[in-house]
N, CA, C and O of each residue as an XYZ file, in Angstrom:
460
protein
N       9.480    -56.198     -6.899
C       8.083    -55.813     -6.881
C       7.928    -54.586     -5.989
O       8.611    -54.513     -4.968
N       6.986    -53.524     -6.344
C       7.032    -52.559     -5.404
C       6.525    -52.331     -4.507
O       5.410    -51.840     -4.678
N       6.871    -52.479     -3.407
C       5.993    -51.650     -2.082
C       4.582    -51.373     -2.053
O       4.245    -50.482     -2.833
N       3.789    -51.824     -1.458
C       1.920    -51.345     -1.430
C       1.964    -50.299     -0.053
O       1.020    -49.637      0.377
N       3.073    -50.353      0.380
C       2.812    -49.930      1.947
C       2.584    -48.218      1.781
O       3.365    -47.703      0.981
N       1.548    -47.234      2.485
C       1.804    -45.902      2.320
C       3.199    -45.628      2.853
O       3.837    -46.149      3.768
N       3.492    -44.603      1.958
C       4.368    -43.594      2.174
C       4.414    -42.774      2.744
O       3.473    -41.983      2.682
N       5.706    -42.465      3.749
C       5.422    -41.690      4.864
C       6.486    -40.376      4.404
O       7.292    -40.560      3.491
N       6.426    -39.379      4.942
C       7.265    -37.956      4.410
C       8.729    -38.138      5.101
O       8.847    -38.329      6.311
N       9.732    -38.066      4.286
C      10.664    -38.209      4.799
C      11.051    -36.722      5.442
O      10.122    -35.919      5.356
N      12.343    -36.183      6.113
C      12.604    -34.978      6.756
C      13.102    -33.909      5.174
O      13.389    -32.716      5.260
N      13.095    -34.606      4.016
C      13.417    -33.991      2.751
C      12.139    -33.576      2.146
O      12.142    -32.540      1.480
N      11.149    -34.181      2.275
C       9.857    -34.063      1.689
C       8.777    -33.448      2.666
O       7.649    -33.097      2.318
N       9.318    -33.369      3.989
C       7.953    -33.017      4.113
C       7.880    -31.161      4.105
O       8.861    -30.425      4.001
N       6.597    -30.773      4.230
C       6.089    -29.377      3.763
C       7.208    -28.433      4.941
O       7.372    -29.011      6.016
N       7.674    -27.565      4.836
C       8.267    -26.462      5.551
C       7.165    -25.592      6.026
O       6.070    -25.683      5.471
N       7.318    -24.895      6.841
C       6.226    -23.431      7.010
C       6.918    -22.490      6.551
O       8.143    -22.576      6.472
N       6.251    -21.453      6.180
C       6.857    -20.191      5.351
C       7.606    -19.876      6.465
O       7.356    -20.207      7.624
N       8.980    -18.908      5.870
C       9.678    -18.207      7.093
C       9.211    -17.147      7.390
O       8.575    -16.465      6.586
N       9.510    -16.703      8.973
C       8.653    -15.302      9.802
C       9.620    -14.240      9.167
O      10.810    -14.089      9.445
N       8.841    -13.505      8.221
C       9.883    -12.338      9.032
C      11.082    -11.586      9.270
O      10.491    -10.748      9.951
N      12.236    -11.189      9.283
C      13.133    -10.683      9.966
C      12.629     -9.993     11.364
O      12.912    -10.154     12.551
N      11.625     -9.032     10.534
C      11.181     -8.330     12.223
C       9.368     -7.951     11.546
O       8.945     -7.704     10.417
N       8.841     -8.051     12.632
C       7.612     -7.941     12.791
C       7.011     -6.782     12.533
O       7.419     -5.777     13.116
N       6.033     -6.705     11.702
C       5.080     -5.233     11.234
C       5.135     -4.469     12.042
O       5.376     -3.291     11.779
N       4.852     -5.062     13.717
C       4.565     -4.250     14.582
C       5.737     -3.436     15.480
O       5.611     -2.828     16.543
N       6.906     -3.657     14.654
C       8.340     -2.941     15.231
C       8.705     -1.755     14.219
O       9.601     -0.978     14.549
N       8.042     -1.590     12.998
C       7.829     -0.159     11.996
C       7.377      0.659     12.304
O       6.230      0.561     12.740
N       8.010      1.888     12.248
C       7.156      3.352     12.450
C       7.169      3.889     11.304
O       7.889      4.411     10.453
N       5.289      3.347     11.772
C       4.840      4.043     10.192
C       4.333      6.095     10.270
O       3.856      6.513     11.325
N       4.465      6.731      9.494
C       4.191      8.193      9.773
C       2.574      8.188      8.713
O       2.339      7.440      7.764
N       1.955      8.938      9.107
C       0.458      9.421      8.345
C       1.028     10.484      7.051
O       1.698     11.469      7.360
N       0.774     10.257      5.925
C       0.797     11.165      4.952
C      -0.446     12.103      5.114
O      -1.202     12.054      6.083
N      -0.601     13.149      3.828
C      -1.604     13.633      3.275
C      -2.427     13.305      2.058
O      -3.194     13.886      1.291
N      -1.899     12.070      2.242
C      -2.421     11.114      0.008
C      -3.347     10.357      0.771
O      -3.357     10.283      2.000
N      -4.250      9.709     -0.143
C      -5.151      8.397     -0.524
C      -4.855      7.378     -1.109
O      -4.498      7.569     -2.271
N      -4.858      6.385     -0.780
C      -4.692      5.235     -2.206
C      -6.039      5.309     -2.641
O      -7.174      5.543     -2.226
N      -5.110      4.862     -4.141
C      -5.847      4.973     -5.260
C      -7.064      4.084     -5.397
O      -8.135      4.272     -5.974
N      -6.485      2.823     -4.539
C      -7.365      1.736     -4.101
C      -8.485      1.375     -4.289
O      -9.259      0.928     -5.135
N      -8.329      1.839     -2.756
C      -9.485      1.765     -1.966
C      -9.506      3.606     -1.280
O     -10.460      3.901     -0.560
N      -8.939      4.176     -1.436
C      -9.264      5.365     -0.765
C      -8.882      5.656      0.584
O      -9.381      6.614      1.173
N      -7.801      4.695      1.267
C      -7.725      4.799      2.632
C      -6.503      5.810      2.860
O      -6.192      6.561      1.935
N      -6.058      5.831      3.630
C      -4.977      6.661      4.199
C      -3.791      6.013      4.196
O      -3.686      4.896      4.701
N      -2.660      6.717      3.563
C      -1.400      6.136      3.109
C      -0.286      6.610      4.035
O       0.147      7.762      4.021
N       0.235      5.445      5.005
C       1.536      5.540      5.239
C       2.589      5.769      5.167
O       2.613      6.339      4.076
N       4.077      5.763      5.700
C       5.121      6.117      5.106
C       6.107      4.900      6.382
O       5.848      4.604      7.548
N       6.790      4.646      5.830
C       8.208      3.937      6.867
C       9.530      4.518      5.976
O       9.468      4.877      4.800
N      10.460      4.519      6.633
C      11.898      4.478      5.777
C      12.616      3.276      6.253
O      12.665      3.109      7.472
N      13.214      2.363      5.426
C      13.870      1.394      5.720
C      15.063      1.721      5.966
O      15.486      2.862      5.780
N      15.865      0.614      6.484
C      17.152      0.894      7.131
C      18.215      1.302      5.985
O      19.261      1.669      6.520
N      18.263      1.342      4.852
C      18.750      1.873      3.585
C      17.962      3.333      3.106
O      18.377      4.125      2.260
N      17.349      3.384      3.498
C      17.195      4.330      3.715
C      15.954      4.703      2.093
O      15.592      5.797      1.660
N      15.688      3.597      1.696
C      14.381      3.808      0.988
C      13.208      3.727      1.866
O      13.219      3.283      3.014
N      11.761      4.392      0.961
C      10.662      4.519      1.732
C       9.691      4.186      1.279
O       9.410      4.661      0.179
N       8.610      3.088      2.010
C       8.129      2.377      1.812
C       6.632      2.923      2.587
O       6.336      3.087      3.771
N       5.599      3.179      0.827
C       4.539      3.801      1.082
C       2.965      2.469      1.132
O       2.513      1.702      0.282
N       2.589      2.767      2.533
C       1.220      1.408      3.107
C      -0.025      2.263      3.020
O      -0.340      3.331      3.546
N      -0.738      1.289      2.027
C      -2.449      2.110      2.535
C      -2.882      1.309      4.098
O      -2.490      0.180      4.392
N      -3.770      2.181      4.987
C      -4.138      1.565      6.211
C      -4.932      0.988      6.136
O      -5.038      0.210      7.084
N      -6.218      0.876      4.893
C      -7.047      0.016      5.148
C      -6.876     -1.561      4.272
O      -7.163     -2.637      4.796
N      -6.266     -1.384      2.617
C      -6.443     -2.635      2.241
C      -4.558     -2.897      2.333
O      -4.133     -3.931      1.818
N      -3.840     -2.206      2.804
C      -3.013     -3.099      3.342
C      -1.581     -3.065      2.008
O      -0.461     -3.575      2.028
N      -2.404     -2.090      0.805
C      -1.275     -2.026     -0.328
C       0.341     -1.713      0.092
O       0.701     -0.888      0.932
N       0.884     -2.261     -0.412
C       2.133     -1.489     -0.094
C       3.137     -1.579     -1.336
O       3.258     -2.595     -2.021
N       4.145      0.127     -1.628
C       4.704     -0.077     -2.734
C       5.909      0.909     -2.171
O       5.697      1.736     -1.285
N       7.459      0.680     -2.921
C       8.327      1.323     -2.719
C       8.207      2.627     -3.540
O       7.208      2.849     -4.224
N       9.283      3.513     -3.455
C       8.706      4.891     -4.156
C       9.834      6.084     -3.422
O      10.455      5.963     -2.366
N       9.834      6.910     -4.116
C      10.733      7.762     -4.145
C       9.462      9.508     -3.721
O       9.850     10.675     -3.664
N       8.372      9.113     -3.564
C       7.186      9.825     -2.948
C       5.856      9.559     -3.120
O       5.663      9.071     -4.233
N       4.753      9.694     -2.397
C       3.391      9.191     -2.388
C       2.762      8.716     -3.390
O       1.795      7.955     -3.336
N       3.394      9.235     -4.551
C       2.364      9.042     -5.694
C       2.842      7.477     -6.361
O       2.611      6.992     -7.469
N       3.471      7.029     -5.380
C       3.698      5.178     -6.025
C       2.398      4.651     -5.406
O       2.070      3.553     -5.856
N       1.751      5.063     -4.675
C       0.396      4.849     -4.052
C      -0.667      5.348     -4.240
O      -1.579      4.573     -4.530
N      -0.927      6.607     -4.163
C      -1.730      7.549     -3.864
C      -2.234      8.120     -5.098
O      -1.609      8.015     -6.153
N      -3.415      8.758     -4.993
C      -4.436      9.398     -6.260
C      -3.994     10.135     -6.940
O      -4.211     10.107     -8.151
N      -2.989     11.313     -6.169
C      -2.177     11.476     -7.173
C      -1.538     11.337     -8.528
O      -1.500     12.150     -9.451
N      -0.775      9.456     -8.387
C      -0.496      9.233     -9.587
C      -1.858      8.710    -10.385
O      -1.470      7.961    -11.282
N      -2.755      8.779    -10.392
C      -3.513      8.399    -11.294
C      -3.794      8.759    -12.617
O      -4.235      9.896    -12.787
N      -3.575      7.780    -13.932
C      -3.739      8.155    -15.029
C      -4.803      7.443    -16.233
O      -5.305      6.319    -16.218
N      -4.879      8.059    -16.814
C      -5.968      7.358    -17.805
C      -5.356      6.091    -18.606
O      -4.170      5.775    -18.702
N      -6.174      5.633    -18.999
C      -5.746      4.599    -19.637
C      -4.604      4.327    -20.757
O      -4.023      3.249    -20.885
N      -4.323      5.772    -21.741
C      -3.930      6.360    -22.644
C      -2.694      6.703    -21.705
O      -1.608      6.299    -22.123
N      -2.700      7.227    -20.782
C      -0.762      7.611    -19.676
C      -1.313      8.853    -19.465
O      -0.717      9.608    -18.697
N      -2.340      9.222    -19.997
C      -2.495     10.934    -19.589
C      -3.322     11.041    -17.862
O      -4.236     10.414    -17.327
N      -2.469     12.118    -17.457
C      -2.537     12.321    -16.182
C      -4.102     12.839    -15.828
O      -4.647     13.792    -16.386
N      -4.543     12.226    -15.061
C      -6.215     11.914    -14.698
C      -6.760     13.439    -14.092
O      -7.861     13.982    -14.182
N      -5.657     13.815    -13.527
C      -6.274     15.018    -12.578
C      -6.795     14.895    -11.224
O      -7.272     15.887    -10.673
N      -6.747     13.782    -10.646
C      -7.244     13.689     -9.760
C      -6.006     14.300     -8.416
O      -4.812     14.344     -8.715
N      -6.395     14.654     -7.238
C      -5.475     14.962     -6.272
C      -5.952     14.437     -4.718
O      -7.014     14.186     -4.149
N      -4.850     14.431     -4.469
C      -4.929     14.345     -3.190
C      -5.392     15.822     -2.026
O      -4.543     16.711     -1.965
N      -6.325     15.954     -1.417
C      -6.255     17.042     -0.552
C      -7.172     16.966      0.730
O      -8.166     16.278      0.966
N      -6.603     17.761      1.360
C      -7.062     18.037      2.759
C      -8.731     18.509      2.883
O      -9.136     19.622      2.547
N      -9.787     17.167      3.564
C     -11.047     17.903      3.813
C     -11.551     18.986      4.678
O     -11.431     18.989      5.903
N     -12.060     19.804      4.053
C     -11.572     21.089      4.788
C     -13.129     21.117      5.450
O     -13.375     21.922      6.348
N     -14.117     20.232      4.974
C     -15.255     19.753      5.773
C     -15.728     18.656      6.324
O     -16.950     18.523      6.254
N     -15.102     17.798      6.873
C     -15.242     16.661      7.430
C     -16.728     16.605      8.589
O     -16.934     17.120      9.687
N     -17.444     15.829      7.803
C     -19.100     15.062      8.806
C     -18.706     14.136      9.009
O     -17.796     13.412      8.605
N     -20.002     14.134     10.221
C     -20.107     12.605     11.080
C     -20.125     11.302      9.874
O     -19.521     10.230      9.873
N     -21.124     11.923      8.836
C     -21.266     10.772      7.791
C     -20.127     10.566      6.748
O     -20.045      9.600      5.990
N     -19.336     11.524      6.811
C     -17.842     11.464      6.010
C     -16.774     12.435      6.395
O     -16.369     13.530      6.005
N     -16.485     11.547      7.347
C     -15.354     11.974      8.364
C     -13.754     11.688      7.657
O     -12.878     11.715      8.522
N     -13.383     11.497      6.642
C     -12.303     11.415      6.201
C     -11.675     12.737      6.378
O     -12.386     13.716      6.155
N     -10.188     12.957      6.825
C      -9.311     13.777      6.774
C      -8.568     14.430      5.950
O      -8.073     15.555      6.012
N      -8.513     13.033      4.611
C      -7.915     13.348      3.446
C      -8.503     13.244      2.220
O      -9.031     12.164      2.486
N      -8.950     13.508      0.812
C      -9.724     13.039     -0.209
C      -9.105     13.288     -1.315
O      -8.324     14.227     -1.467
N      -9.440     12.386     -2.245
C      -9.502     12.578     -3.390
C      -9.965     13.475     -4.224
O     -11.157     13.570     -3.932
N      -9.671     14.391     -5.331
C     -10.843     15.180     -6.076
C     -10.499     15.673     -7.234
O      -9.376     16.173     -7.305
N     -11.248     15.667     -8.279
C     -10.645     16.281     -9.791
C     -10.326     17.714     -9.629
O     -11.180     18.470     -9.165
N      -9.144     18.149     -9.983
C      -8.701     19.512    -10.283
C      -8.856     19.830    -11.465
O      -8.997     19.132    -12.470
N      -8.810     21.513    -11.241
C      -8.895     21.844    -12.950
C      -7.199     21.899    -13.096
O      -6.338     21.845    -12.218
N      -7.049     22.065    -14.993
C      -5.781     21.916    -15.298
C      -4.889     22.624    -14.719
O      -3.834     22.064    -14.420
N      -5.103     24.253    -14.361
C      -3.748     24.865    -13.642
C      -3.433     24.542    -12.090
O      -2.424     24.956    -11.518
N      -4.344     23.818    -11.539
C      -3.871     23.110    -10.030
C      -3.357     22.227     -9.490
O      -3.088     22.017     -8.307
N      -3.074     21.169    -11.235
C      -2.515     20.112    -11.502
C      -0.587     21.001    -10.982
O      -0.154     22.135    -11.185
N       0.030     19.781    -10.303
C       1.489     19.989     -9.895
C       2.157     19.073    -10.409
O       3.373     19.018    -10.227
């Protein structure tokens, strides 16, 4: 007859906690690009890993993607729905206000400024 008694977690069953880590976010040096993510629009990072790939972070929502240069992130690569290249770029605000103080922006180019 079976057992009514609760069941208790054995050392096989019970829940693990996720593992930490190797090393902590806060031991990366991250460098400031000149891109946007596509995002959210924030300011995109750079690290190189110990192999020596490089690993591109937006600062505000936290995206992160590997890549061989910014545009695995950034407005740059942005394309239409169709694969055709959007036009949009990344560039330097060359007027930054109190009310839009960003450093870097987004903005449609015409076709010959496209790179």
């Amino acid at each position: 007859m079976p057992s009514t008694l609760p069941i208790t977690p054995t050392e096989k069953t019970r829940q693990r906690p996720e593992k930490a880590p190797l090393r902590a976010d806060s031991e990366f040096v991250w460098s400031l690009t000149s891109h946007c993510c596509r995002i959210c629009f924030g300011r995109i990072l750079v690290r190189e890993t110990f192999d020596r790939r490089k690993v591109y972070r937006c600062s505000c929502c936290e995206t992160e993607a590997e890549g061989h240069s910014e545009k695995a992130l950034c407005c740059c690569g942005l394309k239409l729905k169709t694969g055709v290249d959007a036009g949009v770029r990344c560039v330097v605000n060359e007027d930054p206000t109190p009310e839009f103080p960003a450093r870097v922006i987004a903005r449609q180019v015409d076709h010959h400024e496209r790179k």
